[in-house]
Biopython code that builds the backbone (N, CA, C, O; Angstrom):
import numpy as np
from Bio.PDB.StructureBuilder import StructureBuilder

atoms = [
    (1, "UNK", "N", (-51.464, -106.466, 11.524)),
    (1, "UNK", "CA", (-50.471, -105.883, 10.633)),
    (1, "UNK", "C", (-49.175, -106.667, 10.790)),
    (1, "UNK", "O", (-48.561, -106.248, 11.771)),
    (2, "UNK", "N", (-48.690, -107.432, 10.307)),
    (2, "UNK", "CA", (-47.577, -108.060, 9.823)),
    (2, "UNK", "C", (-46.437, -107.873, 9.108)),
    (2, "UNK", "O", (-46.542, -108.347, 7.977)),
    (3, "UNK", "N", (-45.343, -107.343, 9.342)),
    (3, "UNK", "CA", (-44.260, -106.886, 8.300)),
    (3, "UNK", "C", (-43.711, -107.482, 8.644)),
    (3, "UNK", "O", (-43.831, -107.940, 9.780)),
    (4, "UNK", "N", (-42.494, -107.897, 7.532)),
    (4, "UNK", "CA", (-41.217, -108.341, 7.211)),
    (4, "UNK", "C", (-40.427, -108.117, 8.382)),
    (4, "UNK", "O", (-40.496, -106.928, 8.693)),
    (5, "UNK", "N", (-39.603, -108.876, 9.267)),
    (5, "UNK", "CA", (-38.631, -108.812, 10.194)),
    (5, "UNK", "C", (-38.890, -108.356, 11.274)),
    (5, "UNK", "O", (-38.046, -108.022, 12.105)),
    (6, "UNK", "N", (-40.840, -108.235, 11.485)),
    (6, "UNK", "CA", (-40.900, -107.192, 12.955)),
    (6, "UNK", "C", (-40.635, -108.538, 13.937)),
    (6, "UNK", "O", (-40.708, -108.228, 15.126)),
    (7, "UNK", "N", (-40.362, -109.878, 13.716)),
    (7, "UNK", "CA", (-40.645, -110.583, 14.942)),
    (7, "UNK", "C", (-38.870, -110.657, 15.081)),
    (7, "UNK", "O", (-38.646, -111.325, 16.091)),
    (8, "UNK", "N", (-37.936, -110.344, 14.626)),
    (8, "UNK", "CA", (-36.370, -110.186, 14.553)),
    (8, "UNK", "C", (-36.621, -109.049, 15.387)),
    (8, "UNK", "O", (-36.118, -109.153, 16.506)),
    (9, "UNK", "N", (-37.219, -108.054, 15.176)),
    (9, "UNK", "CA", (-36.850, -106.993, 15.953)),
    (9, "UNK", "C", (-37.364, -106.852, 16.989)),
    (9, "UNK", "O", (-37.131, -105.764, 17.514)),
    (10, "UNK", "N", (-38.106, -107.640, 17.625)),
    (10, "UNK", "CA", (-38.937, -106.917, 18.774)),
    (10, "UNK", "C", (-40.349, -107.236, 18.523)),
    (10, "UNK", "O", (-40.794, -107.193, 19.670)),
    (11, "UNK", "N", (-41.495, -107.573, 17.638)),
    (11, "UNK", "CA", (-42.714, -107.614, 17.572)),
    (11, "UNK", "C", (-43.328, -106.578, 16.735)),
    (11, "UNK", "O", (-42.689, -106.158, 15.771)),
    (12, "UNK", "N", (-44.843, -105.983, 17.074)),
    (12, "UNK", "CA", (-45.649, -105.130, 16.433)),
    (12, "UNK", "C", (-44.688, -103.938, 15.745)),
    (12, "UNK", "O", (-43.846, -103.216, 16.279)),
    (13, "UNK", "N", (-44.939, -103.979, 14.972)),
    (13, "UNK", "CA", (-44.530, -103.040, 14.041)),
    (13, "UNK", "C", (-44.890, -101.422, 14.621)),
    (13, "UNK", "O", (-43.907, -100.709, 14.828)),
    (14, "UNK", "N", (-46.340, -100.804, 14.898)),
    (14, "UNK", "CA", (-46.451, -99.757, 15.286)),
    (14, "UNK", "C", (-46.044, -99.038, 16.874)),
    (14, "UNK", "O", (-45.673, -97.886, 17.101)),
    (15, "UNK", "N", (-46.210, -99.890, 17.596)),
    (15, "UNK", "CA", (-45.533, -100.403, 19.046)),
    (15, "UNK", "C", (-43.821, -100.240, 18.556)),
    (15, "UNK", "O", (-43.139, -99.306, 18.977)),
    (16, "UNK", "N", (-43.346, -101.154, 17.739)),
    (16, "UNK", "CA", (-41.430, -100.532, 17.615)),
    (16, "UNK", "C", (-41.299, -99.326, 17.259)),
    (16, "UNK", "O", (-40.804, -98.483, 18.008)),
    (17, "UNK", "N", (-41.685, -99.090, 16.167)),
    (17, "UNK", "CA", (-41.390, -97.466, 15.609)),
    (17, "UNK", "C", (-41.512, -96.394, 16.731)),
    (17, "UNK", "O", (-40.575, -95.608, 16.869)),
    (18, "UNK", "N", (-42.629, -96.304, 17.564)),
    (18, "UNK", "CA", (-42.842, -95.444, 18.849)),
    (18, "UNK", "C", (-41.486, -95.764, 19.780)),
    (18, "UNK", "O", (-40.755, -94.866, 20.199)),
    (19, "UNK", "N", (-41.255, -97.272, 20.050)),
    (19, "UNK", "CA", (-40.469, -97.536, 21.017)),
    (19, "UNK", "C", (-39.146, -96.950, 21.076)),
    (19, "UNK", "O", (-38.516, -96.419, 21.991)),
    (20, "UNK", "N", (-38.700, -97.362, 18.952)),
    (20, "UNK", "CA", (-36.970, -96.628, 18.760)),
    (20, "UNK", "C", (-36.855, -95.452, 18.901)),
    (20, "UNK", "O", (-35.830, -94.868, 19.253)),
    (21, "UNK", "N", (-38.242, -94.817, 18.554)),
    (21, "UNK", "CA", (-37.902, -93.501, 18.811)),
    (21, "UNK", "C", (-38.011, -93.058, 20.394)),
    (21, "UNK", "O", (-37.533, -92.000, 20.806)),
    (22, "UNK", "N", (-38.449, -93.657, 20.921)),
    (22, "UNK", "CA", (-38.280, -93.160, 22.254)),
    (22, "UNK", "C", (-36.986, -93.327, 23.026)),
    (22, "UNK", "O", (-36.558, -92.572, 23.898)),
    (23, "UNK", "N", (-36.309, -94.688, 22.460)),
    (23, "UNK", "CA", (-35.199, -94.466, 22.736)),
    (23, "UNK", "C", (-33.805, -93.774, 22.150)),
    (23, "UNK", "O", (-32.598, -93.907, 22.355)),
    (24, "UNK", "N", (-34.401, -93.205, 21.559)),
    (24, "UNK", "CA", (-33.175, -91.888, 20.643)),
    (24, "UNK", "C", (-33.630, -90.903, 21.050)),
    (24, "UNK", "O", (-33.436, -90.001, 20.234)),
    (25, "UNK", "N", (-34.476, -90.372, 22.437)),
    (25, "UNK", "CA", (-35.424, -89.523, 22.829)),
    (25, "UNK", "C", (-35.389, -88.963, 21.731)),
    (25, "UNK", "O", (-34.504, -88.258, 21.246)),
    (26, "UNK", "N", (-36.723, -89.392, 21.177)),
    (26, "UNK", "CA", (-37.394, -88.638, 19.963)),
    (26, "UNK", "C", (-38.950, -88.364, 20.506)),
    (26, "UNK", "O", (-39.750, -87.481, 20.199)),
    (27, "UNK", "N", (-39.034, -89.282, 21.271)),
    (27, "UNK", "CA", (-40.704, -89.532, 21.562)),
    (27, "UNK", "C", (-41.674, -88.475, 21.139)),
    (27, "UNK", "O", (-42.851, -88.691, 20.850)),
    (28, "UNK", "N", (-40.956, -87.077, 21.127)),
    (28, "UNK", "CA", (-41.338, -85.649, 20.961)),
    (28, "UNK", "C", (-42.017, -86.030, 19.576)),
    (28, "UNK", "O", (-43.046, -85.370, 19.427)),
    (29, "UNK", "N", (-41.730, -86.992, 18.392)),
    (29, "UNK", "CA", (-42.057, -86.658, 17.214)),
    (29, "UNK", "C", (-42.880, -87.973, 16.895)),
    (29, "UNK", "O", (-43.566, -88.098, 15.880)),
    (30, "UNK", "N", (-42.768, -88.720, 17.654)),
    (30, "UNK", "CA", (-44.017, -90.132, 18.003)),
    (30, "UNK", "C", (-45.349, -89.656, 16.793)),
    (30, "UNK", "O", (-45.451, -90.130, 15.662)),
    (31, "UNK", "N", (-46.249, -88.635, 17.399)),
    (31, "UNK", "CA", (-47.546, -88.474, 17.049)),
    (31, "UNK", "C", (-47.225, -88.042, 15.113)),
    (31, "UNK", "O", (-47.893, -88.667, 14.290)),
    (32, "UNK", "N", (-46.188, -86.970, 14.609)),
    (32, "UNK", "CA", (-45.508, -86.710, 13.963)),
    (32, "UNK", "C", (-45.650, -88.026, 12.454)),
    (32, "UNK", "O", (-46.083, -88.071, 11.303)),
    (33, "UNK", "N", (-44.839, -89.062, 13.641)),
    (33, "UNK", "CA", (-44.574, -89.802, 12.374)),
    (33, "UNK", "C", (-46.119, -91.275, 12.437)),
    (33, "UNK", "O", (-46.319, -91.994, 11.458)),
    (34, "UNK", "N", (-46.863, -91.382, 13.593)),
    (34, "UNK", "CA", (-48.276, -91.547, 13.246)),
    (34, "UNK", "C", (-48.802, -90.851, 12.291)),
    (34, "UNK", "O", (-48.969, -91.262, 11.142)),
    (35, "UNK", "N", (-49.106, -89.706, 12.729)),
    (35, "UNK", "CA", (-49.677, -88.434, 11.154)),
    (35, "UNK", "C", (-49.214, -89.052, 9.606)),
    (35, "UNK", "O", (-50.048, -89.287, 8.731)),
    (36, "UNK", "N", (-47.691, -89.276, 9.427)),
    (36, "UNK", "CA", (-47.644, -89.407, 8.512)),
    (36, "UNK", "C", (-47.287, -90.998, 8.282)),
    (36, "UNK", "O", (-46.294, -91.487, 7.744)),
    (37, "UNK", "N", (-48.352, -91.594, 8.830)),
    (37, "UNK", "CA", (-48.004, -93.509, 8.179)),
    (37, "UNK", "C", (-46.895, -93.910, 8.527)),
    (37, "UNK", "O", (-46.824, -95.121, 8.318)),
    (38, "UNK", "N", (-45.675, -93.366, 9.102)),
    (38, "UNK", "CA", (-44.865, -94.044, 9.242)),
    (38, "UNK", "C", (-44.785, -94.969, 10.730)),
    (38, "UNK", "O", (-44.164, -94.590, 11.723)),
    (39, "UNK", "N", (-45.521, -96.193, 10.633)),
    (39, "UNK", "CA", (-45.427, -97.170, 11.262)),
    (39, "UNK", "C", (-45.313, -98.425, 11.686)),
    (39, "UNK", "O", (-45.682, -99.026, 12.696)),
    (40, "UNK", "N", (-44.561, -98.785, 10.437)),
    (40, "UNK", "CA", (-43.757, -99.945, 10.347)),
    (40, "UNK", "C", (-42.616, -100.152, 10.417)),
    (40, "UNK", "O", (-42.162, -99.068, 10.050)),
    (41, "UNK", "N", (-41.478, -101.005, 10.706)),
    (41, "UNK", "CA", (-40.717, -101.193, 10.616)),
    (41, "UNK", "C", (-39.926, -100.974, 8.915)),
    (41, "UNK", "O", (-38.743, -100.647, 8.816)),
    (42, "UNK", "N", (-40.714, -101.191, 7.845)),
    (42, "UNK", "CA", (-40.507, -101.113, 6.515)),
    (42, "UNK", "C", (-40.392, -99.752, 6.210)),
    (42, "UNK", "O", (-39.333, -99.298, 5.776)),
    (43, "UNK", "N", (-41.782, -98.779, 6.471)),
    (43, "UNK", "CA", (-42.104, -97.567, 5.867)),
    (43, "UNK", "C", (-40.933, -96.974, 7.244)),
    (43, "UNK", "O", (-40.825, -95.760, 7.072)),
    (44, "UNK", "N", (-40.465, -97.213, 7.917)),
    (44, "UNK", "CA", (-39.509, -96.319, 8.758)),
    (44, "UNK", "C", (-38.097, -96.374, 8.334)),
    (44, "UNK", "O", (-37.423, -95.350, 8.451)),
    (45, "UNK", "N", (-37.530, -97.535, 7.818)),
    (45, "UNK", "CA", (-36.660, -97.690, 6.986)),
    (45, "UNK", "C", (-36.427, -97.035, 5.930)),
    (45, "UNK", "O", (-35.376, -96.465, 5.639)),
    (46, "UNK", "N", (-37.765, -97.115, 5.092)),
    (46, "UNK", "CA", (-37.090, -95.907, 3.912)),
    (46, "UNK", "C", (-37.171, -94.242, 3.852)),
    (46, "UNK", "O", (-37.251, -93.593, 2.809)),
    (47, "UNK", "N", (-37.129, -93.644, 5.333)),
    (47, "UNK", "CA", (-37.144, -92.340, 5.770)),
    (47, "UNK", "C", (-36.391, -91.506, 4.818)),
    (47, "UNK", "O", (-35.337, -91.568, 5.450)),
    (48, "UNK", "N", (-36.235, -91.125, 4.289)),
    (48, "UNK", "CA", (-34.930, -89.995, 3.789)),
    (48, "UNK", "C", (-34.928, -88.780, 4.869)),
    (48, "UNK", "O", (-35.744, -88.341, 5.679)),
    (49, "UNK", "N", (-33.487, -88.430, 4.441)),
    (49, "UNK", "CA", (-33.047, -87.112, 4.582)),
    (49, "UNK", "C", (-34.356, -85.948, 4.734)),
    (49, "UNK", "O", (-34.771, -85.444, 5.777)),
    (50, "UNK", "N", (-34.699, -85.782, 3.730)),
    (50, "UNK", "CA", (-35.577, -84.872, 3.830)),
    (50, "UNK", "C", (-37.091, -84.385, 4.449)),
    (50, "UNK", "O", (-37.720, -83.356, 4.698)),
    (51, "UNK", "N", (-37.220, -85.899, 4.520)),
    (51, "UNK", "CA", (-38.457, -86.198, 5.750)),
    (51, "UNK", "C", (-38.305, -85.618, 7.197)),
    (51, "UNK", "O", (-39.246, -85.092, 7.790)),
    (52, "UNK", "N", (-37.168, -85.741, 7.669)),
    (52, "UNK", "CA", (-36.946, -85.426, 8.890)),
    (52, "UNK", "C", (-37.557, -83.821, 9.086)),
    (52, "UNK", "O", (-38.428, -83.769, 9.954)),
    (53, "UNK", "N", (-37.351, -82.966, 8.652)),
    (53, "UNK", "CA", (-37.846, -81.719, 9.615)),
    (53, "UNK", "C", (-39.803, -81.711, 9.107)),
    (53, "UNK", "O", (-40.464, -81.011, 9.874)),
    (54, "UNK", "N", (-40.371, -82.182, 8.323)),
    (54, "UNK", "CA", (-41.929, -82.208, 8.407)),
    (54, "UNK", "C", (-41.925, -83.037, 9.465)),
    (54, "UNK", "O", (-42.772, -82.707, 10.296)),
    (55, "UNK", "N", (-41.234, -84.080, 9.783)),
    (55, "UNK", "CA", (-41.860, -84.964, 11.303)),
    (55, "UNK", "C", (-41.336, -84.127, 11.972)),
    (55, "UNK", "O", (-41.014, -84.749, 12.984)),
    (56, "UNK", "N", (-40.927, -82.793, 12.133)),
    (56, "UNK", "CA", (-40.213, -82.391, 13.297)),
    (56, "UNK", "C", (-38.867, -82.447, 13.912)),
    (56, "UNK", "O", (-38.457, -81.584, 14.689)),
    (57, "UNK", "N", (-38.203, -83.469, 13.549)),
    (57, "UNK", "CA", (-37.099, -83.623, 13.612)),
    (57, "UNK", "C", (-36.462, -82.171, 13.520)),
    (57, "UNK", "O", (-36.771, -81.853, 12.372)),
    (58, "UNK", "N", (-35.855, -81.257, 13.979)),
    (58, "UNK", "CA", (-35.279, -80.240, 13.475)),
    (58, "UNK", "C", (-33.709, -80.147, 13.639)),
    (58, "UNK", "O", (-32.799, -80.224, 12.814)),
    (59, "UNK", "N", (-33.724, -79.958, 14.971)),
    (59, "UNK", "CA", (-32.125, -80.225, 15.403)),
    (59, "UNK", "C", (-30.839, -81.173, 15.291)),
    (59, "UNK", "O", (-30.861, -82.350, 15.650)),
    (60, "UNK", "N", (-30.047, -80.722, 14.913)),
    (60, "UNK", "CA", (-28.665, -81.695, 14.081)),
    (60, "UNK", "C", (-28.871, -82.709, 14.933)),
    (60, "UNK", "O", (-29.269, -83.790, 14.498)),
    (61, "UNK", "N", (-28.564, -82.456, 16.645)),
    (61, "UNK", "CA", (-28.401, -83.630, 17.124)),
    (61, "UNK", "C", (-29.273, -84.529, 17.075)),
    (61, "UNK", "O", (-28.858, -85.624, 16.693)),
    (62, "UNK", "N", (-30.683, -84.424, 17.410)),
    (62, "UNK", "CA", (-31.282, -85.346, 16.674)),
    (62, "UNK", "C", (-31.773, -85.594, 15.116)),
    (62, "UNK", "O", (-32.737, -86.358, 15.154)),
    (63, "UNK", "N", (-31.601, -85.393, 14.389)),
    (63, "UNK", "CA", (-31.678, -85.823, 12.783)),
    (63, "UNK", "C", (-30.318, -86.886, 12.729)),
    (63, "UNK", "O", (-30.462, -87.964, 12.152)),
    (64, "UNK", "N", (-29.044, -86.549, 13.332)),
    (64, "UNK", "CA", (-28.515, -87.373, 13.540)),
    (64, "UNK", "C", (-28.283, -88.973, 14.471)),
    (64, "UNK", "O", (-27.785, -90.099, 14.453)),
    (65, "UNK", "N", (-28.870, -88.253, 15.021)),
    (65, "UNK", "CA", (-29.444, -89.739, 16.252)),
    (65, "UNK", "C", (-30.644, -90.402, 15.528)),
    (65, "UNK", "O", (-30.563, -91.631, 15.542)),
    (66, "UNK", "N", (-31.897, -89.832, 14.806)),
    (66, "UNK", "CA", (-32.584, -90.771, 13.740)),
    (66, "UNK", "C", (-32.173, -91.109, 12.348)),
    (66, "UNK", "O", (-32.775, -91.953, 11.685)),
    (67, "UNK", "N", (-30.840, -90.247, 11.784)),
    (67, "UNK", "CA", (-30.156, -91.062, 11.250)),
    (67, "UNK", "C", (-29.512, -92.827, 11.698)),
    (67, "UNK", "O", (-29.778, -93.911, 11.179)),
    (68, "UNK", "N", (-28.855, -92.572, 12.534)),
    (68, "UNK", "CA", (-28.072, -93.949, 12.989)),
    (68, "UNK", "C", (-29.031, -95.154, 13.808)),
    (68, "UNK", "O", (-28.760, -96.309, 14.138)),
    (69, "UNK", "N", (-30.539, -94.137, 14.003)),
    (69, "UNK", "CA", (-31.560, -95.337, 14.610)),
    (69, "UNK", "C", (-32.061, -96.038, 13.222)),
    (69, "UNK", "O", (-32.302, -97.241, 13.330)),
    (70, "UNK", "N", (-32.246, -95.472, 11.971)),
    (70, "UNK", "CA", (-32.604, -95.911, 10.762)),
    (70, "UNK", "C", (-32.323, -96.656, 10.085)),
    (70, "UNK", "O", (-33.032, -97.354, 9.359)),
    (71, "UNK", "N", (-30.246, -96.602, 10.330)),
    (71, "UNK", "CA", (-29.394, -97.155, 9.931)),
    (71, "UNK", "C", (-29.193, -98.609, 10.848)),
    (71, "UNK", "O", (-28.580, -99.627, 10.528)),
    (72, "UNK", "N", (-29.714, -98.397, 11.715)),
    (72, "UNK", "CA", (-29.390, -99.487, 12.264)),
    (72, "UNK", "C", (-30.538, -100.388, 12.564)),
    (72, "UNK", "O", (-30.306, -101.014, 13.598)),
    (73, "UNK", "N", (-31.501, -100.634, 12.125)),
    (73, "UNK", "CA", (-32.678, -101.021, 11.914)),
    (73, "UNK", "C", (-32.582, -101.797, 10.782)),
    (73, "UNK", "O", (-32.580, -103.026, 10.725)),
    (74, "UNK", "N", (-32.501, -100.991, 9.874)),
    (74, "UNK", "CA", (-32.231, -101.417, 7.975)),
    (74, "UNK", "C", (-31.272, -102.445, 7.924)),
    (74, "UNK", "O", (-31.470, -103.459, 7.255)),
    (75, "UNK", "N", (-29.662, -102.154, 8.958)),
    (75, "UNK", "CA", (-29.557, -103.658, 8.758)),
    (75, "UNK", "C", (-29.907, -104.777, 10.177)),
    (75, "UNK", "O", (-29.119, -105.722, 10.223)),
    (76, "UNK", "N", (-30.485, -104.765, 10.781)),
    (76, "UNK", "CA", (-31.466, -105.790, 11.221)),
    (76, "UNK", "C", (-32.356, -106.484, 10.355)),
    (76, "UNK", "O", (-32.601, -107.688, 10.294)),
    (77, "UNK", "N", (-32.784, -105.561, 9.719)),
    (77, "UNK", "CA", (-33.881, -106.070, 8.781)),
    (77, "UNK", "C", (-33.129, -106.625, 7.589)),
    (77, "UNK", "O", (-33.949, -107.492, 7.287)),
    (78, "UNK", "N", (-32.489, -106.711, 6.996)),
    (78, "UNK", "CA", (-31.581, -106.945, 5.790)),
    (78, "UNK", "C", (-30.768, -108.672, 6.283)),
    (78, "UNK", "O", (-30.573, -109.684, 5.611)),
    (79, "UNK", "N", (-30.405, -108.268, 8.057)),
    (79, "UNK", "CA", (-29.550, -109.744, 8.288)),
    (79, "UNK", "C", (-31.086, -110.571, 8.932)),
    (79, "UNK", "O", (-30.822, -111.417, 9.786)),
    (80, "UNK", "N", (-32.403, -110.431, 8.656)),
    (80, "UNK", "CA", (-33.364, -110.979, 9.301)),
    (80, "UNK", "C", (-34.042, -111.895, 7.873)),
    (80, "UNK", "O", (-34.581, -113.001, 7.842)),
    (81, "UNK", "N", (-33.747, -110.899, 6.765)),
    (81, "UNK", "CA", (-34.075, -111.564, 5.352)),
    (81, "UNK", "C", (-33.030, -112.183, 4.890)),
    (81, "UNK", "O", (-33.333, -113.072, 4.095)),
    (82, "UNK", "N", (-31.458, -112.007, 5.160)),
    (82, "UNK", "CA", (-30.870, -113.468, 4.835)),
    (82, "UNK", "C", (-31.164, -114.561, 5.403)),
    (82, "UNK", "O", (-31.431, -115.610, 4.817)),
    (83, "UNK", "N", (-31.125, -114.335, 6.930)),
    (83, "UNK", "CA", (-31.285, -115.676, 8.145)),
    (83, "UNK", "C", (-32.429, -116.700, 6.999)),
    (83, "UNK", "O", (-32.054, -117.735, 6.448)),
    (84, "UNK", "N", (-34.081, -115.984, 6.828)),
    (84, "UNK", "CA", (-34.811, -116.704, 6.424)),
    (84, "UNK", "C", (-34.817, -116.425, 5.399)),
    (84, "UNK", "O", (-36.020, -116.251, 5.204)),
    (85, "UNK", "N", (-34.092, -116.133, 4.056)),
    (85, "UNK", "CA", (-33.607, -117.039, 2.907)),
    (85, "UNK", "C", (-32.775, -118.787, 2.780)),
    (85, "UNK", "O", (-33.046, -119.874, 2.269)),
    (86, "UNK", "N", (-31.843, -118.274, 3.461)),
    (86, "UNK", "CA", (-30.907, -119.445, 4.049)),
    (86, "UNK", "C", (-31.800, -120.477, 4.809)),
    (86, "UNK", "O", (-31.300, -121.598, 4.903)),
    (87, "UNK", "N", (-32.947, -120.310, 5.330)),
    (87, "UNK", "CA", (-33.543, -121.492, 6.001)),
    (87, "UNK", "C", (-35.183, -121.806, 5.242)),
    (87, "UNK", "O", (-36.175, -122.347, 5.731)),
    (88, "UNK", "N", (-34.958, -121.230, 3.907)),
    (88, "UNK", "CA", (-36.038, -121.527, 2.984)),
    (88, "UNK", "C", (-35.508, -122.125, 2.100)),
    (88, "UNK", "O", (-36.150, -122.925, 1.419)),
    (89, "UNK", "N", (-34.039, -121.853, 1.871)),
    (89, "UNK", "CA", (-33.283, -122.156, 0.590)),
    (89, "UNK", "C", (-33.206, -123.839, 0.845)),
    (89, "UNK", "O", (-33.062, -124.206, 2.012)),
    (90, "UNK", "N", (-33.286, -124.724, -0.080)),
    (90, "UNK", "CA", (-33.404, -126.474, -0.243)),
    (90, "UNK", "C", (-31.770, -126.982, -0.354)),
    (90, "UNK", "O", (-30.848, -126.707, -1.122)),
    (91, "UNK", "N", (-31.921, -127.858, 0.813)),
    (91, "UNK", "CA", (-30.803, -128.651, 1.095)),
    (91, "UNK", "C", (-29.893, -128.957, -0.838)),
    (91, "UNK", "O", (-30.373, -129.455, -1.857)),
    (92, "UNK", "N", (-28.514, -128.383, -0.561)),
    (92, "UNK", "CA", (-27.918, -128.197, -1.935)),
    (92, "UNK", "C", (-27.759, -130.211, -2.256)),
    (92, "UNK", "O", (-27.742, -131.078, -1.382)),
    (93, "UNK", "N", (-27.691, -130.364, -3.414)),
    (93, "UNK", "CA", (-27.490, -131.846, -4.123)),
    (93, "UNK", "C", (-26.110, -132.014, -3.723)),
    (93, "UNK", "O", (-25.465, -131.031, -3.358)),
    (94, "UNK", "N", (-25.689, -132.963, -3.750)),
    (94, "UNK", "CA", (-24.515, -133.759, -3.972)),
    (94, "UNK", "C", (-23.859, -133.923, -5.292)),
    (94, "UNK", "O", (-24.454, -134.320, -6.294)),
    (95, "UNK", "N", (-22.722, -133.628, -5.250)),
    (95, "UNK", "CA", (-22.336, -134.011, -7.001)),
    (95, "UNK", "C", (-21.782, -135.464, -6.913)),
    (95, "UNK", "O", (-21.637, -136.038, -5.833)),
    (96, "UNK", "N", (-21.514, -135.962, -7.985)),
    (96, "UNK", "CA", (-21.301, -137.406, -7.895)),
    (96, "UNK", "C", (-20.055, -137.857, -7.505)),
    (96, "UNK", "O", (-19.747, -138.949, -7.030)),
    (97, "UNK", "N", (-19.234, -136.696, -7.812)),
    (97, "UNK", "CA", (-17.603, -136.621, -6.744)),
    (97, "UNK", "C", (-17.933, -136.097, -5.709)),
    (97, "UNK", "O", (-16.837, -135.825, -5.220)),
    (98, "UNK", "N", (-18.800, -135.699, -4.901)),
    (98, "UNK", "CA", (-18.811, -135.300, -3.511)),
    (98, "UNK", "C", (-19.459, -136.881, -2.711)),
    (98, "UNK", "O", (-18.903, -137.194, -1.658)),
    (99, "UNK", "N", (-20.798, -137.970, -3.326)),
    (99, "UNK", "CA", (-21.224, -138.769, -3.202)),
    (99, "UNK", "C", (-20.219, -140.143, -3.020)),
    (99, "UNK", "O", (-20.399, -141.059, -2.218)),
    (100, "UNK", "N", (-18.571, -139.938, -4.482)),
    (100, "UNK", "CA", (-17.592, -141.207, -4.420)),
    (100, "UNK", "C", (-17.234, -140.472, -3.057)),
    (100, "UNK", "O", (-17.609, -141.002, -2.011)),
    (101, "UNK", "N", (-16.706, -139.580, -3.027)),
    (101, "UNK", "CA", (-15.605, -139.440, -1.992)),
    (101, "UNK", "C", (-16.257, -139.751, -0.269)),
    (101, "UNK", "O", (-15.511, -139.739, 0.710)),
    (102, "UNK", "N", (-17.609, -139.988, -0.193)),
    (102, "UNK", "CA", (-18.170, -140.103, 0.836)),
    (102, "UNK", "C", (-18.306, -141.793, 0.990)),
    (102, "UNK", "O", (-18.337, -142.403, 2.058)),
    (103, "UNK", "N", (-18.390, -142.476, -0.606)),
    (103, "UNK", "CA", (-18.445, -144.042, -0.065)),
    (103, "UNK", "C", (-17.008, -144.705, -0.072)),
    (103, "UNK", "O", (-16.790, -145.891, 0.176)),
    (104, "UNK", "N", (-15.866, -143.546, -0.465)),
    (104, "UNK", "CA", (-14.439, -144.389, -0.259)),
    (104, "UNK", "C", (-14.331, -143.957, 0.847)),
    (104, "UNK", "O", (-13.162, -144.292, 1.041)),
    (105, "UNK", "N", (-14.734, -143.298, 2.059)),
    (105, "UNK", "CA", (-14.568, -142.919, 3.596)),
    (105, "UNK", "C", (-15.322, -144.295, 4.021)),
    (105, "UNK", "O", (-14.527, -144.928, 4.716)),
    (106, "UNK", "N", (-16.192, -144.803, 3.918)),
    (106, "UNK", "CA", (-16.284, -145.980, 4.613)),
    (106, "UNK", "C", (-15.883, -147.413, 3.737)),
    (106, "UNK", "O", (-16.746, -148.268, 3.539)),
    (107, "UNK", "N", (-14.684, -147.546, 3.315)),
    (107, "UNK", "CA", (-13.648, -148.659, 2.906)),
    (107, "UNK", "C", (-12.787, -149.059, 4.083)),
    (107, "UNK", "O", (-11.918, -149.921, 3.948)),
]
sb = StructureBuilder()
sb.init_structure("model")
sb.init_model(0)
sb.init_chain("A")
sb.init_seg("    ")
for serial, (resi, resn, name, xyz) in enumerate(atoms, 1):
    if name == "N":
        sb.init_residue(resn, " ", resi, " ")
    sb.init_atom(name, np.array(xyz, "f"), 0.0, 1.0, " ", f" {name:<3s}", serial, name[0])
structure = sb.get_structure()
């Protein structure tokens, strides 16, 4: 199983999702969000609001603590798809005033 940005974050995709949540002590809702597919780095990202109390999630303090683990994932993943845009994207051309001004530097 291969997703988008799991090697930015850490590796296996189903292995992270268990892991973040364990460190937001969530671990309680681990099996929770197995049950319901959520085990990727991708499908954990687009959690909503309202998902949280069927995984269990119930309590403010944590719905809020897997708020800001969600949030902060999403942009990992977001600065992991610029990095490799930018290093797919093809060396930009030269314009023909960027090309003079490079052969009057060696006059």
């Amino acid at each position: 199983m291969s997703d988008e940005g799991e090697h930015a974050l850490g590796g296996g995709g189903e292995d992270l999702v268990s892991q973040w949540l364990q460190s937001a002590n969530l671990s309680y809702a681990i099996p929770n969000f197995r049950m319901a597919g959520i085990v990727s780095p991708r499908s954990f990202v687009e959690l909503e609001l309202s998902y949280y109390e069927p995984l269990g999630v119930t309590k403010a303090d944590d719905r809020k603590r897997l708020f800001y683990l969600i949030h902060k994932v999403k942009v990992a993943l977001e600065e992991d798809q610029k990095k490799k845009k930018k290093q797919q994207r093809p060396p930009q051309k030269q314009s023909r005033d960027q090309l003079m001004d490079d052969n009057d530097d060696d006059d």
